[in-house]
C-alpha positions as CSV (number, residue, x, y, z in Angstrom):
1,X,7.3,-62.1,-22.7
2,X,10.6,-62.1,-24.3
3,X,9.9,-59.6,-26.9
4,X,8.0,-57.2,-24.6
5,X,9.5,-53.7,-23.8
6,X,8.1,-52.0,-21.7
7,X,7.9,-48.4,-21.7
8,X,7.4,-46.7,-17.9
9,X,7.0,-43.3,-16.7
10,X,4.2,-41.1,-15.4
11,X,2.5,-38.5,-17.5
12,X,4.5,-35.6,-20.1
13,X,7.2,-38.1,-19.3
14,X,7.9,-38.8,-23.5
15,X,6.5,-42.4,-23.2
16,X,4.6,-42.1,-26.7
17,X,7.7,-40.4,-28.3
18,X,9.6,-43.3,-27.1
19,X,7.5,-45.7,-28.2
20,X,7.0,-43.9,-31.8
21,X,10.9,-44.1,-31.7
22,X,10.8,-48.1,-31.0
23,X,8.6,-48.7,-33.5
24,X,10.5,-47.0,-36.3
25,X,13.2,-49.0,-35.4
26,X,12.0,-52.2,-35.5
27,X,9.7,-51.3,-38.6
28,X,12.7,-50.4,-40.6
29,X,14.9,-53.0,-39.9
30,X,15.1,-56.4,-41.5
31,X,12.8,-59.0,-39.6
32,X,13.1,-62.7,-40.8
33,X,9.6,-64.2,-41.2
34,X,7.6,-61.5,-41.5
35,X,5.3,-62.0,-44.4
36,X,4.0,-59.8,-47.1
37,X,1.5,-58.1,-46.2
38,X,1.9,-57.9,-42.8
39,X,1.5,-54.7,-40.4
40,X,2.5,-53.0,-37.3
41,X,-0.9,-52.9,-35.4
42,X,-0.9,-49.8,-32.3
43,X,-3.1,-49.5,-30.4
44,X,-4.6,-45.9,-28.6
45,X,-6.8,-46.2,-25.4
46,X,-10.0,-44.1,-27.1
47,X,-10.7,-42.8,-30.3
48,X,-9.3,-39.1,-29.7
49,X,-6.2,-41.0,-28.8
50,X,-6.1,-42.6,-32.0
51,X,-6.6,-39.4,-33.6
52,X,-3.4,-38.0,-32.1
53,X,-1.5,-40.5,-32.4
54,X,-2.3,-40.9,-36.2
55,X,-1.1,-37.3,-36.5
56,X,2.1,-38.4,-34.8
57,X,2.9,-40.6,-36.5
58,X,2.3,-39.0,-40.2
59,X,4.6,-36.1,-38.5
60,X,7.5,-38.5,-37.2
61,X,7.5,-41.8,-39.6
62,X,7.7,-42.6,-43.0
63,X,4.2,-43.0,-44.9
64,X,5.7,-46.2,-46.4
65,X,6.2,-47.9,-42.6
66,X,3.4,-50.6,-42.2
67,X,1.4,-49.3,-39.6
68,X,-2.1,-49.2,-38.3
69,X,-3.9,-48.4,-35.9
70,X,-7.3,-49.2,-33.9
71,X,-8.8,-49.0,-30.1
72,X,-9.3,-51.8,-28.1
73,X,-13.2,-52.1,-28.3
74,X,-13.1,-51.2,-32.5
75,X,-10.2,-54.0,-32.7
76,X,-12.8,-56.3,-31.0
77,X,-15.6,-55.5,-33.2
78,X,-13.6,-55.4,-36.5
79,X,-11.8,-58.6,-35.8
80,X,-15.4,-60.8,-34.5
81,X,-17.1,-59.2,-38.0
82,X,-14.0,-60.0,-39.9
83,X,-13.9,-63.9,-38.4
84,X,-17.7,-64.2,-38.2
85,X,-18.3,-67.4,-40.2
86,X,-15.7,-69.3,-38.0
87,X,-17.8,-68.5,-35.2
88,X,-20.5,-69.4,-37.3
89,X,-19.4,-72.6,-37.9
90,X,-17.4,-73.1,-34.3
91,X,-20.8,-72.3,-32.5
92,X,-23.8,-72.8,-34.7
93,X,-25.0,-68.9,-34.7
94,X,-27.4,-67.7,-37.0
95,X,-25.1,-67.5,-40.4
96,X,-26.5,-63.7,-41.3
97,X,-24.1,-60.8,-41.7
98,X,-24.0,-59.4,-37.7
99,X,-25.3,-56.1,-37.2
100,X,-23.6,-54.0,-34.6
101,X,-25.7,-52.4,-32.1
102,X,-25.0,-49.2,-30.3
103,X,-25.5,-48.7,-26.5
104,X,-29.1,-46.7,-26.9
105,X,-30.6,-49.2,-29.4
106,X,-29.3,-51.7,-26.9
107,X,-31.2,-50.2,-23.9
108,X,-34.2,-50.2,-26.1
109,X,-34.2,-53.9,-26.8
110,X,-33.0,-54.8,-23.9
111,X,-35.9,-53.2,-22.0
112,X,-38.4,-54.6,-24.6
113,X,-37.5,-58.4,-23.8
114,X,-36.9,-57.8,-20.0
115,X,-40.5,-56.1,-20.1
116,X,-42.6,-58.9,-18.1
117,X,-39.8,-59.4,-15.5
118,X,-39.8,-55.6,-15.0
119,X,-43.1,-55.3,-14.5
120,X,-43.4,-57.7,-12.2
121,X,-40.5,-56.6,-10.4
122,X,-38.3,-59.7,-10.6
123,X,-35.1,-57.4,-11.6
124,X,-36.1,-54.4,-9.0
125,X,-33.7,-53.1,-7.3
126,X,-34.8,-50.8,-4.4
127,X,-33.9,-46.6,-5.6
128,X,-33.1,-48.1,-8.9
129,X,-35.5,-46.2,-11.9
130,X,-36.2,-48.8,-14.7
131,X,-33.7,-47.4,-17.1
132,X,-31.0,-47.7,-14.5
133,X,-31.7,-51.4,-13.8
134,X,-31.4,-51.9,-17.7
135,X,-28.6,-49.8,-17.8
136,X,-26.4,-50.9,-15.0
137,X,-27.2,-55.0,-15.9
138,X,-26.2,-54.6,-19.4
139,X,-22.9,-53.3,-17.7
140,X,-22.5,-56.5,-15.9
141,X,-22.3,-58.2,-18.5
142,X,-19.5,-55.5,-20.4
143,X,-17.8,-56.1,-17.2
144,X,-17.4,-59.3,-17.3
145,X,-16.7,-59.8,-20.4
146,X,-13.3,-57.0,-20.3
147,X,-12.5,-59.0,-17.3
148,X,-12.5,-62.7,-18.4
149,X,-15.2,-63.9,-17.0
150,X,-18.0,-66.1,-18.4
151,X,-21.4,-64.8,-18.2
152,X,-22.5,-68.0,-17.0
153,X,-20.3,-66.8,-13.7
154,X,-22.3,-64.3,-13.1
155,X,-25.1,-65.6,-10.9
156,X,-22.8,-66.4,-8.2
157,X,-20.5,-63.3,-9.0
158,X,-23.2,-60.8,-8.4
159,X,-24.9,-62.5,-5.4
160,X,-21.3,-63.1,-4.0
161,X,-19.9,-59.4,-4.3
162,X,-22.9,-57.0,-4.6
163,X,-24.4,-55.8,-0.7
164,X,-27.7,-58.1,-0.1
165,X,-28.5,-54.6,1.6
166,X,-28.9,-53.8,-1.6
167,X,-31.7,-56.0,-3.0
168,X,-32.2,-59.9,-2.2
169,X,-30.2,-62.7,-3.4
170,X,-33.4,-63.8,-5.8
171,X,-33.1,-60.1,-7.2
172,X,-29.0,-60.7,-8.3
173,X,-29.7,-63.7,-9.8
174,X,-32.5,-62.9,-11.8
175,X,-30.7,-59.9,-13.2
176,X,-27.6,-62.4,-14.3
177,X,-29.9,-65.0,-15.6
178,X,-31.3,-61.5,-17.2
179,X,-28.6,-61.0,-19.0
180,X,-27.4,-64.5,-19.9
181,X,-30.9,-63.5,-21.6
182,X,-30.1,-61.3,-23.3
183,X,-26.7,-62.3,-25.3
184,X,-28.2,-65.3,-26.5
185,X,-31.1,-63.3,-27.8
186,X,-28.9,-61.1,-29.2
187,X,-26.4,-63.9,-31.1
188,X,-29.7,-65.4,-32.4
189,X,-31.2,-61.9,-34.1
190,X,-27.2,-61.6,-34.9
191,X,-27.4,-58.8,-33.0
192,X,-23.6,-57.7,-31.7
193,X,-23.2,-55.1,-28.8
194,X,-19.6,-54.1,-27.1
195,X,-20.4,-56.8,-24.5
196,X,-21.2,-59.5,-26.8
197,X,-18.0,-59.1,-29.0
198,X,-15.6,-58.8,-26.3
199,X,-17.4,-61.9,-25.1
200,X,-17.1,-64.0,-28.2
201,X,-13.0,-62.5,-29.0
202,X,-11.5,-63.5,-25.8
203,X,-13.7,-67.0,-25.5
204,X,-14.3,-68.4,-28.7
205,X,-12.4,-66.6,-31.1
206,X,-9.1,-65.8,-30.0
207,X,-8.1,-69.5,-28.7
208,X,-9.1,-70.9,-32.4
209,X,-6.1,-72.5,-34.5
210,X,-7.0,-70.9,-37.5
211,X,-7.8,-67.2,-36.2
212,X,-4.2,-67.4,-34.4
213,X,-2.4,-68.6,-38.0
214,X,-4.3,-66.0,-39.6
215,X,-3.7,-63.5,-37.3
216,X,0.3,-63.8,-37.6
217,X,-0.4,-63.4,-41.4
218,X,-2.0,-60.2,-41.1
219,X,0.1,-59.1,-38.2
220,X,4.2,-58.5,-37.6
221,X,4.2,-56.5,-34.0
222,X,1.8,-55.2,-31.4
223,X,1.9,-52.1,-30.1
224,X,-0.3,-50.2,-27.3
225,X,0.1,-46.4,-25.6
226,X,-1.4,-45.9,-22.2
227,X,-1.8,-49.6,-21.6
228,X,-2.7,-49.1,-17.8
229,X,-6.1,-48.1,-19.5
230,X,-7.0,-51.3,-21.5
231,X,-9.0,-54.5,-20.2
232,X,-7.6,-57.6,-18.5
233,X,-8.3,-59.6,-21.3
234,X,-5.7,-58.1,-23.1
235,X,-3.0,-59.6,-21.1
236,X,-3.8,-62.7,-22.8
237,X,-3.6,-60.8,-26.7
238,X,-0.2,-60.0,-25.5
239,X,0.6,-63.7,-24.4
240,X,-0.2,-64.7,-27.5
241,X,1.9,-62.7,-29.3
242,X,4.9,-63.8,-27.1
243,X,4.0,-67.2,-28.0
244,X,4.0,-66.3,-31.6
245,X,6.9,-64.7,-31.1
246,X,5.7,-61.2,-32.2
247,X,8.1,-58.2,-31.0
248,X,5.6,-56.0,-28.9
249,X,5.5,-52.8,-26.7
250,X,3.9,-50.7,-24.5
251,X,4.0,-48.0,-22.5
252,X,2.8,-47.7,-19.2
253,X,1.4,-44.6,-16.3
254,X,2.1,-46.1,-12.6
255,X,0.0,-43.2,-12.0
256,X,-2.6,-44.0,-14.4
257,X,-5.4,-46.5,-13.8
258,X,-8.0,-43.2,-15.3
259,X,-10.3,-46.1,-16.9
260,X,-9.8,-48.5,-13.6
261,X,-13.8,-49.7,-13.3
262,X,-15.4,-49.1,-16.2
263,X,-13.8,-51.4,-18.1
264,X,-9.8,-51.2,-17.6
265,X,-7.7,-53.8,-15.0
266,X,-3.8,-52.2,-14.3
267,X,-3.5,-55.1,-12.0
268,X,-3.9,-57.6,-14.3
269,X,-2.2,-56.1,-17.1
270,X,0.9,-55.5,-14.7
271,X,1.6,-58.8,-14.2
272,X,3.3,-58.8,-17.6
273,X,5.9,-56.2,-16.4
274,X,7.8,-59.1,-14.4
275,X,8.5,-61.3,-18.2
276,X,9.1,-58.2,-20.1
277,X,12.5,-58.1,-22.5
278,X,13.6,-54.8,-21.3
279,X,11.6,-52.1,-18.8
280,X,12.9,-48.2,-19.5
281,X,11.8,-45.9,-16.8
282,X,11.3,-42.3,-18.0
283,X,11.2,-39.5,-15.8
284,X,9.2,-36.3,-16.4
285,X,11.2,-33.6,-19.3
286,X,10.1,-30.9,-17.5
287,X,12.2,-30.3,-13.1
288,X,10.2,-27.4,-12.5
289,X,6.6,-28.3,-13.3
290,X,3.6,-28.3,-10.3
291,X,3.9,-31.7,-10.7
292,X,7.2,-32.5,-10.2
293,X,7.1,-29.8,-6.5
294,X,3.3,-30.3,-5.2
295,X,1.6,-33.7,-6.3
296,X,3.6,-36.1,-3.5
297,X,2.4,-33.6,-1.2
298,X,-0.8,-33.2,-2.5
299,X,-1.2,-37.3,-3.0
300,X,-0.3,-38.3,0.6
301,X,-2.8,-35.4,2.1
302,X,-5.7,-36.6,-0.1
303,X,-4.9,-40.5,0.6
304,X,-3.5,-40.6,4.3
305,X,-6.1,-40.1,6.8
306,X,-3.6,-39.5,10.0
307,X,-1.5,-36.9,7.7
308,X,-0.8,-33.4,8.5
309,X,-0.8,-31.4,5.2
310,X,1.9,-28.1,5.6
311,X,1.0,-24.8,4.5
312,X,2.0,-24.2,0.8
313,X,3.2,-21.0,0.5
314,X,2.8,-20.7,-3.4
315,X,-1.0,-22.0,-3.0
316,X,-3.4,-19.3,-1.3
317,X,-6.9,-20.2,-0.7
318,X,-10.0,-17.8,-1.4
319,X,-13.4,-18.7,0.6
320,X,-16.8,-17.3,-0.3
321,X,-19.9,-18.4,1.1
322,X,-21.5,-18.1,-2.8
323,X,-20.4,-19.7,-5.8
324,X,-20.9,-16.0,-7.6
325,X,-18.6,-14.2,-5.0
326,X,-15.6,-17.1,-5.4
327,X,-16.1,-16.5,-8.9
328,X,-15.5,-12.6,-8.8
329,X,-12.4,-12.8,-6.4
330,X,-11.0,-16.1,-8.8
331,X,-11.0,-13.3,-11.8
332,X,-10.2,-10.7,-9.4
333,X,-6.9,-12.3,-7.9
334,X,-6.1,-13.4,-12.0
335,X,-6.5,-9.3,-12.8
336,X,-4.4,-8.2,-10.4
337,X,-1.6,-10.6,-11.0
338,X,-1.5,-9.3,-14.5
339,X,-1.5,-5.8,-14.0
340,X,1.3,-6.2,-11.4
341,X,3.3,-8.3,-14.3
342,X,3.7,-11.6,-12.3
343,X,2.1,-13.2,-15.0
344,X,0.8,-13.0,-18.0
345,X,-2.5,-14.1,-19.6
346,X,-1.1,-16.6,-21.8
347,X,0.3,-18.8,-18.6
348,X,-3.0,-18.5,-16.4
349,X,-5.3,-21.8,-16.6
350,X,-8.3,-22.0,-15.0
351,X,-9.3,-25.7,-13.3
352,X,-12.8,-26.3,-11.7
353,X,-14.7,-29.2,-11.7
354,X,-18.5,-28.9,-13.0
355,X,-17.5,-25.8,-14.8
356,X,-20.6,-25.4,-16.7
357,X,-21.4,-22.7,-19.1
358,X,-22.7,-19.9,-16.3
359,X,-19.9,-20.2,-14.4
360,X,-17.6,-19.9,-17.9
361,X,-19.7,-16.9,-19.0
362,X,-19.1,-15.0,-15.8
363,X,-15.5,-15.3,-15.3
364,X,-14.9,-14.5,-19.1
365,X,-17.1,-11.6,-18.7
366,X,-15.5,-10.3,-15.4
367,X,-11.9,-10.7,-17.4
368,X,-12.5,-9.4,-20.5
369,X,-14.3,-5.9,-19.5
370,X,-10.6,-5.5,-17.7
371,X,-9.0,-6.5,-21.4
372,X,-7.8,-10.2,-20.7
373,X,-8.0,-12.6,-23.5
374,X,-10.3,-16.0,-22.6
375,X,-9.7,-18.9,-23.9
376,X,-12.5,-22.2,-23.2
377,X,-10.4,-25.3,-23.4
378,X,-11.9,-28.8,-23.8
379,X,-15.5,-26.6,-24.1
380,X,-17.7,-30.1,-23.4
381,X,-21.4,-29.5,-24.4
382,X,-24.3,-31.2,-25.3
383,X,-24.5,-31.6,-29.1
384,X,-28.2,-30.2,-29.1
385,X,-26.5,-26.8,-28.0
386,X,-25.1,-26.0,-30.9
387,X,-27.5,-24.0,-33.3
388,X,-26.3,-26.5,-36.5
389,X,-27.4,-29.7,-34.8
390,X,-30.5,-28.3,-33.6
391,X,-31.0,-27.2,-37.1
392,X,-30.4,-30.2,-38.6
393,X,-32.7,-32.7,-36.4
394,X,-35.8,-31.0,-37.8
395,X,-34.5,-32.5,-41.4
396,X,-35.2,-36.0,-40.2
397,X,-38.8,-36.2,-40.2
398,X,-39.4,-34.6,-43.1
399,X,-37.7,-38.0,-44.8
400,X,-38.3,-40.4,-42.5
401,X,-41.9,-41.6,-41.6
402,X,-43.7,-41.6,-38.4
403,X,-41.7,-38.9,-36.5
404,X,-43.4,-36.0,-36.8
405,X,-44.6,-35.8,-33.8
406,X,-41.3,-34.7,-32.7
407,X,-41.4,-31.2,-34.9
408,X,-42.4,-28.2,-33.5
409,X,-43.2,-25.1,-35.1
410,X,-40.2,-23.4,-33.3
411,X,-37.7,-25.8,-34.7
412,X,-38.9,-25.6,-38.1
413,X,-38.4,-21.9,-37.6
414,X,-35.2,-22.4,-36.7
415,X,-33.8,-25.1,-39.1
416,X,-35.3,-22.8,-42.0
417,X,-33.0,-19.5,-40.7
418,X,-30.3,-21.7,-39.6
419,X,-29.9,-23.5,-43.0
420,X,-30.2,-20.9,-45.4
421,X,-27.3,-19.2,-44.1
422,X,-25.2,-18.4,-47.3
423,X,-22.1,-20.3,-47.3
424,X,-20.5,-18.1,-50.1
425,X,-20.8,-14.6,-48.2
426,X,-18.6,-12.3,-47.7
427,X,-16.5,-13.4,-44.1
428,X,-16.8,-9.5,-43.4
429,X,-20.2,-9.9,-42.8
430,X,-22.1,-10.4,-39.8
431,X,-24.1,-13.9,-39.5
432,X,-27.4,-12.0,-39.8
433,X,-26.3,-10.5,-43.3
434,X,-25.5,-14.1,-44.7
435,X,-28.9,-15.7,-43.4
436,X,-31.2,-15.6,-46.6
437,X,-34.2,-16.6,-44.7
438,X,-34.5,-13.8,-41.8
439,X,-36.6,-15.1,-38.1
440,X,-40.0,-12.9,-39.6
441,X,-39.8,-14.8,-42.8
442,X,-39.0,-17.9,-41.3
443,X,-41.9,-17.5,-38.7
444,X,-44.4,-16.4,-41.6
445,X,-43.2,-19.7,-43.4
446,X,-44.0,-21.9,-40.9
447,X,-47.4,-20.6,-40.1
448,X,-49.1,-20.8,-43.4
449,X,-46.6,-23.4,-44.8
450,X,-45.4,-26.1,-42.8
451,X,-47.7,-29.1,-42.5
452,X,-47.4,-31.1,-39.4
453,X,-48.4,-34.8,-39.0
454,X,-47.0,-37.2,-37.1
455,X,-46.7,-39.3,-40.2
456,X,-45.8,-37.3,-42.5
457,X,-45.2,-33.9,-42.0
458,X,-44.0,-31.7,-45.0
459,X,-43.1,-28.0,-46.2
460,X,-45.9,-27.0,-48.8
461,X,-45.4,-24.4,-51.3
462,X,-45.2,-20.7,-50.9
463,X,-48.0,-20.5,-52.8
464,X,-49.5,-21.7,-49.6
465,X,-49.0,-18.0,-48.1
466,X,-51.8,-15.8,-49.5
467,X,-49.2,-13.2,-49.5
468,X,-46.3,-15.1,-50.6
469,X,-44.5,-12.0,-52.6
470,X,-43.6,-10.4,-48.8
471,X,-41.1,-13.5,-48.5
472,X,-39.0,-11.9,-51.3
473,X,-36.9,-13.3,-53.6
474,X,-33.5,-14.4,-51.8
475,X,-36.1,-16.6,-49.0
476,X,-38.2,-18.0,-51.4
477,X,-35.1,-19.4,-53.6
478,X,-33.7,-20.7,-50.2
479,X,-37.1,-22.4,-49.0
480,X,-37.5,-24.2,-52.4
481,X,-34.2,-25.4,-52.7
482,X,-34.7,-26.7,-49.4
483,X,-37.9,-28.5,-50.9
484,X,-35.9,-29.9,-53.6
485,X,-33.4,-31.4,-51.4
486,X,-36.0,-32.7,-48.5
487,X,-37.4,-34.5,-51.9
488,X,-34.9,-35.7,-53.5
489,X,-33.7,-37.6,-50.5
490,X,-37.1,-39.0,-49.9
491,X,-37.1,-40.4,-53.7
492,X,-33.3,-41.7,-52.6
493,X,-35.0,-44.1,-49.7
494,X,-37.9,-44.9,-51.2
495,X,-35.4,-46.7,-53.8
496,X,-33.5,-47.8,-50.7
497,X,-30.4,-45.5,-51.0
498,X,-30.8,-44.2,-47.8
499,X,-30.4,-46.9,-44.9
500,X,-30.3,-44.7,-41.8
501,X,-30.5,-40.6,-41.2
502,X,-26.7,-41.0,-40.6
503,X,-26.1,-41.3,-44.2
């Protein structure tokens, strides 16, 4: 790797500055060979990575630099949709465009062709449900294929590693010959799943003469943040680009390894440290932080069995015997530090795993009727909590067919108040003030004016509604404008404009 540098450090360290830094450098200056045309390609571990690190780099480069970036799985499926007739041709698939399929359509189908074998119990697996056997044996395959390892190895992998405690040797098998199943199903619909692209990038279409020439036309340097977190098969992407004598850089968490099995192999990837141009260490900007004065001690209590923690005498531990109590004397102890000024509110975070949204509620509650400011960081919820996405589900079976038997009268209710907020009101006024269609009016639509079907179910006229004038006029002018629009985009897919209720 004689172009590699190799950027080290453990986290807050300034690895992605540095690496930002690097890349300006080498993206301004003068390279011989590189071609017009030609990029920077970085890579980000996830897609809110990517996000950031676009932002960063608007912020700290020149818009003019060549730059792009992607993640490691949409790199895959770009580059085996982009290079799909060479695999075509290399491998006799079916020639049609490939249509990528996400992880719930690929349970579906999966379970679908696998339906004989699971009924008769070839692929049980004892206290596996039906959906986890589908589940967790699509994942072998993911596995294997972020690891380098041909599905045809999997027979004698999974009987080899997995606990015949478990189920029988028969039972393995069957789910790897399952599987095998399964992808060439898939590259014969044209079908393409996570799985099935990594599959067909590392085997068949990274090694091909003309994807490599091609690739060092479209590419001038390779670039990856937070590689501890990427699959083993990138280790060979980067060998490549050695070979094509690429510059390329990384940076790299000794403490990382966050993704290490589901999907992400340090170990492997590490082995590139020992060929690597130059190796800068970073140490962490900040002396003072937790970090830097509890996590050795912290590390070798949690990961030693025969070692004897010492009392910390900055950490004090509460004990309740209810989860209620330990909440009250957590916002307790936080109050009384801040009314005896050894902190204030802005420097107080509060860590706890599985804090859902009852434990949230109380502690905010307990804090702010003593006058502290709360703050939800990271606030993960299901989508379906949020009164807008609930709102706009119901829209879906109004335009497309047979799924009305997912409507209920509630939810219409609901989408009707929801949607005809005003988005023009005055931001003085309260949310009830800007709803044009009020919960009586929306309740007194519904029952004399929504039509449900499980084909087709529709919003009929107010006329419907004996006494239709009680709506008045602001609800009525919001209901039939919602009419119009549930119309008009039933006209748009019966002329095929509409291809899926994403769009």
């Amino acid at each position: 790797m004689a172009d590699l540098i190799w950027i080290e450090g453990p986290t807050r360290s300034g690895k992605t500055t540095r690496l930002l830094a690097h890349i300006a450098e080498i993206a301004t200056a003068p390279m011989a060979g590189r071609r017009a045309g030609a990029v920077f390609l970085l890579f980000a571990a996830n897609g809110d990575n990517r996000l950031t690190l676009s932002d960063r780099l608007a912020d700290s480069l020149p818009a003019t630099l060549p730059i792009t970036t992607a993640t490691p799985a949409g790199f895959i499926q770009n580059e085996v949709t982009l290079f799909w007739p060479l695999l075509v041709e290399t491998l006799g698939l079916s020639p049609q465009f490939p249509m990528p399929l996400r992880p719930e359509n690929e349970q579906e189908l999966a379970t679908q062709l696998w339906r004989d074998q699971l009924d008769r119990g070839t692929l049980e697996v004892p206290g596996w449900t039906e959906t986890q056997t589908v589940r967790r044996s699509l994942d072998f395959l993911q596995l294997a294929a972020t690891s380098g390892t041909p599905a045809e190895a999997l027979p004698e992998l999974l009987v080899a590693a997995l606990p015949g405690g478990i189920a029988s040797a028969d039972v393995w098998g069957a789910i790897a010959q399952a599987v095998m199943q399964w992808r060439d199903w898939c590259l014969s619909q044209s079908f393409l799943t996570y799985s099935i692209a990594t599959e067909l990038y590392w085997r068949h279409l990274l090694p091909q003469p003309l994807y490599q020439a091609k690739f060092v036309e479209r590419f001038c340097g390779l670039m990856a943040d937070d590689f501890d977190e990427y699959p083993a098969i990138f280790a060979e992407l980067w060998r490549q680009a050695d070979a094509w004598q690429l510059p390329t850089a990384v940076t790299w968490n000794p403490h990382g390894k966050i993704r290490l099995g589901v999907g992400a192999d340090p170990e492997a990837l590490a082995l590139l440290r020992t060929g690597a141009k130059t190796v800068e260490e970073l140490t962490p900007g900040v002396a003072d932080s937790l970090a830097s004065a509890w996590a050795a001690p912290l590390i070798t209590a949690v990961l030693d069995p025969l070692a004897v923690p010492e009392p910390m005498s900055a950490v004090q531990v509460i004990q309740s015997t209810s989860r209620g109590e330990l909440l009250r004397q957590t916002a307790e102890a936080i109050a009384a530090a801040i009314q005896q000024e050894q902190v204030t509110p802005g420097d107080i975070a509060v860590i706890g795993p599985g804090f859902d949204a009852i434990a949230r509620y109380t502690l905010a509650e307990i804090l702010q009727k003593q006058h502290i400011p709360v703050a939800s960081l990271n606030d993960q919820r299901p989508l379906v909590s949020t009164p807008l996405v609930r709102a706009i589900m119901p829209l879906v079976p109004f335009i497309y067919p047979e799924l009305g038997r997912f409507l209920t009268k509630d939810a219409v209710a609901e989408m009707l108040v929801v949607l005809s907020q005003s988005a023009q009101g005055d931001p003085n006024q309260s949310w009830f003030e800007r709803v044009q269609i009020d919960p009586v009016r929306a309740e007194l639509i519904v029952d004399h004016c929504f039509y449900p079907d499980p084909q087709r179910p529709d919003l009929l006229a107010v006329s419907e509604f004996p006494r239709w004038d009680r709506l008045g006029y602001r609800a009525t002018d919001a209901y039939n404008a919602l009419r119009d629009w549930i119309a008009q985009q039933r006209q748009a897919l019966q002329q095929r404009m509409l291809t899926s209720p994403d769009s």
